[in-house]
C-alpha positions as CSV (number, residue, x, y, z in Angstrom):
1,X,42.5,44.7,33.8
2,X,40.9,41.5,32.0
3,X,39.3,42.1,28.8
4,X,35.7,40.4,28.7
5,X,35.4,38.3,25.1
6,X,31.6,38.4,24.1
7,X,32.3,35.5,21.8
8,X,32.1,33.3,25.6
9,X,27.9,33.5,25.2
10,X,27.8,31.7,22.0
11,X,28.8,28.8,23.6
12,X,27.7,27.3,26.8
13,X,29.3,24.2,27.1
14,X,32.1,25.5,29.6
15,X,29.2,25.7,32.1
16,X,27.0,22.1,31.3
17,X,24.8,24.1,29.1
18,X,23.7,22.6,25.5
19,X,25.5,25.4,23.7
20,X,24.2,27.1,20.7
21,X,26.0,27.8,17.1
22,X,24.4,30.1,14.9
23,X,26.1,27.4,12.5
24,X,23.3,24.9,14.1
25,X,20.8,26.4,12.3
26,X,19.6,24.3,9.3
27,X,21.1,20.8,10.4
28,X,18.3,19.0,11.5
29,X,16.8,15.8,9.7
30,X,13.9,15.9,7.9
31,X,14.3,12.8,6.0
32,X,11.5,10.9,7.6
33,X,8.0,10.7,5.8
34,X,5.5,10.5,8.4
35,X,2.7,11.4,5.6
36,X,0.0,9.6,3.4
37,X,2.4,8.1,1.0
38,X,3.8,5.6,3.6
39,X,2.0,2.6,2.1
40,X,-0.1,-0.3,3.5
41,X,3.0,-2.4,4.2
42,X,3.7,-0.2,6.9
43,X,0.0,0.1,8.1
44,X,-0.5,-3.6,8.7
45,X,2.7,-4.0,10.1
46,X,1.6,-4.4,13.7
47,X,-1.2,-6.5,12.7
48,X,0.8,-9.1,10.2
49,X,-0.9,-11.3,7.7
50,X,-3.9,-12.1,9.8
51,X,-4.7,-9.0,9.6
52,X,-4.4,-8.5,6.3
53,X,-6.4,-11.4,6.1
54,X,-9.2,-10.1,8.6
55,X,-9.3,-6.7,6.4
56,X,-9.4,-8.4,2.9
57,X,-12.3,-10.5,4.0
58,X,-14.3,-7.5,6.1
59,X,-13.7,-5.6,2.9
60,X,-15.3,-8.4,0.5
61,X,-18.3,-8.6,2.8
62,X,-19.1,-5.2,2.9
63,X,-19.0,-5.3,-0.8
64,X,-20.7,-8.1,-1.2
65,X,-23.7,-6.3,1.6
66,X,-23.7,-3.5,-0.7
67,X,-24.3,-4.6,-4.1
68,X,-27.3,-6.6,-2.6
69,X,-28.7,-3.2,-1.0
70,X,-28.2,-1.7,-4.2
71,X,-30.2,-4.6,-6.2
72,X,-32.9,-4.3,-3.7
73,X,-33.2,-0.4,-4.4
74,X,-33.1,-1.0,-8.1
75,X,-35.8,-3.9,-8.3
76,X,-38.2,-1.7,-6.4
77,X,-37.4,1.4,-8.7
78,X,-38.4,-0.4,-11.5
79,X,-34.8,-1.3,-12.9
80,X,-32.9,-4.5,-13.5
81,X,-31.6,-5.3,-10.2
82,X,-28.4,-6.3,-12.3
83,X,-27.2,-2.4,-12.2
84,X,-25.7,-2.6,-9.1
85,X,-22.7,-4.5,-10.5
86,X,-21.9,-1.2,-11.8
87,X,-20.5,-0.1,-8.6
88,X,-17.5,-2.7,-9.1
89,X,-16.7,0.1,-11.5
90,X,-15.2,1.9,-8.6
91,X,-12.2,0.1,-9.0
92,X,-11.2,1.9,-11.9
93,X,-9.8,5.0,-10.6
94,X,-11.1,7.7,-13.3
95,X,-14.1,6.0,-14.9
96,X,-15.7,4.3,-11.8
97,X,-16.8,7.7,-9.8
98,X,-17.5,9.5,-13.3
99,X,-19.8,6.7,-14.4
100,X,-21.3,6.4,-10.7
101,X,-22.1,10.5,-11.2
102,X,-23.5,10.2,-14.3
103,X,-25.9,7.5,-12.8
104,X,-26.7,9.8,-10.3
105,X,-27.9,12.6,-11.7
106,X,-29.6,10.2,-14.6
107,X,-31.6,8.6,-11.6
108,X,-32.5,12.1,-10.1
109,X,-34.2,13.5,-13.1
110,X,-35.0,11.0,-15.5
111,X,-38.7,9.4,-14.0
112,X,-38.6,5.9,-12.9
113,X,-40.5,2.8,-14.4
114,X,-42.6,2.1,-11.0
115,X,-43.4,5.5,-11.7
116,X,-44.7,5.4,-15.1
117,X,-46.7,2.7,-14.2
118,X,-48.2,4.6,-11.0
119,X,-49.4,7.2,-13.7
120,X,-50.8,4.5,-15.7
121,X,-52.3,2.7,-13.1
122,X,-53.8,6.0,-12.1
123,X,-55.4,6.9,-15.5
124,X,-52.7,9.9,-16.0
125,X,-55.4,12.3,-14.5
126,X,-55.5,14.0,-11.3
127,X,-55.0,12.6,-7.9
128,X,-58.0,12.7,-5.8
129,X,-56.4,15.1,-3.4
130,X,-56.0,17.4,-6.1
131,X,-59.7,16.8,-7.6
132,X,-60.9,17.9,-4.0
133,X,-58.6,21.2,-4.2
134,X,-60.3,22.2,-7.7
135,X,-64.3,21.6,-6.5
């Protein structure tokens, strides 16, 4: 009679299969970094210089837009329209945002110059509307 050997399943190969060794286990590579920290030589890569060109200048624009915007707001606020060169601080990777949320929450509760000069202009009294509530 012919003994049977159950080792014969581990390993496929004698019939075209791909064969499996629990030894397998564990051997693929990982080594590839498909994450974040690749860099930005390998994102521009398919675009070349031109494109690094292209970006640089799209970025300056936008930068340029912005600060502009931001004068605008700060003229008609009442401020120096000259605090919107502040936001170049963002370059600085701690102090930029942390100065940018201090300004923010200064220019949410502190009251503006236009309107100090709305209450002044208005005699510091009532509004009409509110006059009309009180009669």
């Amino acid at each position: 009679m012919n003994e049977f050997d159950f080792n014969d399943f581990n390993d496929f190969n004698d019939f075209g299969g791909s064969g499996f060794d629990s030894g397998d286990l564990g051997s693929m590579d990982y080594s590839s970094n498909y994450g974040l920290g690749s860099g930005l030589p390998e994102l521009f890569a398919g675009f070349g210089l031109l494109g690094l060109v292209v970006g640089i200048i799209v970025g300056l624009v936008v930068l340029v837009l912005t600060i502009y915007l931001l004068s605008r707001y700060f003229r008609k606020m009442g401020y120096s329209p000259w605090l919107s060169l502040l936001l170049l601080l963002n370059i600085v990777p701690i102090l930029g945002p942390l100065v940018m949320l201090v300004l923010y929450i200064y220019f949410a509760v502190v009251e503006w110059p236009v309107e100090k000069e709305l209450k002044k202009f208005k005699g510091g009294g009532e509004s009409k509307m509110e006059e009309k509530k009180s009669e």
